[in-house]
C-alpha positions, 0 to 999 in steps of 0.5 A: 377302866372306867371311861366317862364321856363329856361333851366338851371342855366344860362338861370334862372338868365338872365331871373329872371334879366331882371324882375328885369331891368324892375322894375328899367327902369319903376321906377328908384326910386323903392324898391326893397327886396334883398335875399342872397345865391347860387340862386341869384348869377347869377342874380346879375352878370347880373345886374352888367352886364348891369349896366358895358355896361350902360343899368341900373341905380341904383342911386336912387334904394333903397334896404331891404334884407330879413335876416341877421345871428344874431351876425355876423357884415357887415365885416364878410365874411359869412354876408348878408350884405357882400354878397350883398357888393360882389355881388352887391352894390360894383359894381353898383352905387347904394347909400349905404345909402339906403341899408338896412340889418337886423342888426345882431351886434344887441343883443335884437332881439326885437329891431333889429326887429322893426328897420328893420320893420320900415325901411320897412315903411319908405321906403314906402313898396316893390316894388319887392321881390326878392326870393330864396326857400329852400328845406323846403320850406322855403323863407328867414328864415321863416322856416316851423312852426305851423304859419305864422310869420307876422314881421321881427323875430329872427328865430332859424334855423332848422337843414336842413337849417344850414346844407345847409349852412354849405358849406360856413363855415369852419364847421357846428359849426361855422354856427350861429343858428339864424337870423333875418328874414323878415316876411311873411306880409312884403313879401306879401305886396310886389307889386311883388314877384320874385323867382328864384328856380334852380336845381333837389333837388328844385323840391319837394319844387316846387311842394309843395310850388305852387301846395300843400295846403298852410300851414305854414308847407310849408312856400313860399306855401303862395304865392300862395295868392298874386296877382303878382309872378312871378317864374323864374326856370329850368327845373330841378326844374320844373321837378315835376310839 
């Protein structure tokens, strides 16, 4: 495991993209998983960046997002998919065709499941995972369980975790309590993994995740077993290690 300190928020994001703009400089048709939240905000605006001042290309770039809320469409303003349309696709010239998020307008779980696990294969599998960590330790909403969850899932989420969401909705209530959600075999078959941790409150979940036992209870401790991860985080959430 790879760990590279950043000085702060700021620093982290320029750090975890330049990882990022390798992957596509060194292969420009690569795969890469796509997370959503605060964390990689500010990755992707450096990305964006780069790509405005002509240093990346996203043409050929193809995308799988991690998760996407069970019953919200891709116009919805709380969607994944509208993040990443905000944050990213929309400012780059990435073909969107080849951008793939869990289809949350999808009522059978099982089979918004499958589609997505498919759409993992078809694309020949995960160059680079790019990941957040929750203060769980959680990563996508692979929440902490008796098991690790191997496919892509439809996962009730835990209190903890619609509570940290809830800042992006008009109340706790409006936050869905479930999603579909990446499975731990998908991310672990990744070739890399990225994950980008920031901030005080993180620094337990660190600790635990990449120093503790691994255990489902601890879902991102998982990662210790793959052979290629790096972890971009500041000092703050390295504080405890």
């Amino acid at each position: 495991m790879n760990i590279i300190r950043a000085k702060d928020y700021h620093d982290m994001s320029q750090k975890a993209a330049a990882v990022l703009a390798a992957q596509i400089i060194m292969k420009p048709d690569c795969v890469l998983g796509l997370a959503t939240g605060s964390s990689p905000v500010g990755t992707y605006a450096q990305l964006v960046a780069w790509y405005e001042n002509g240093a990346l290309d996203f043409s050929k770039v193809t995308s799988v997002n991690l998760d996407e809320y069970k019953g919200l469409s891709g116009d919805n303003d709380q969607s994944y998919r509208h993040f990443m349309d905000q944050h990213l696709f929309s400012k780059v010239n990435i073909d969107i065709q080849r951008t793939f998020v869990p289809d949350g307008t999808e009522a059978d779980s099982e089979k918004a499941c499958q589609i997505h696990e498919q759409t993992i294969a078809d694309v020949g599998g995960i160059d680079l995972q790019l990941l957040g960590l929750g203060h769980n330790g959680h990563i996508g909403f692979n929440e902490p369980a008796d098991t690790f969850t191997a496919e892509t899932h439809c996962v009730d989420l835990t209190e903890s975790t619609i509570q940290a969401n809830r800042r992006f909705f008009a109340s706790a209530d409006d936050v869905p309590r479930q999603a579909y959600t990446m499975g731990i075999r998908a991310i672990m078959q990744a070739r890399k993994v990225l994950l980008v941790v920031s901030g005080a409150d993180k620094a337990k979940a660190v600790k635990e995740a990449f120093f503790g036992p691994i255990t489902p209870q601890v879902p991102a401790s998982i990662l210790q077993l793959h052979k290629d991860v790096t972890l971009v985080a500041d000092e703050a959430a390295l504080s405890m290690i």
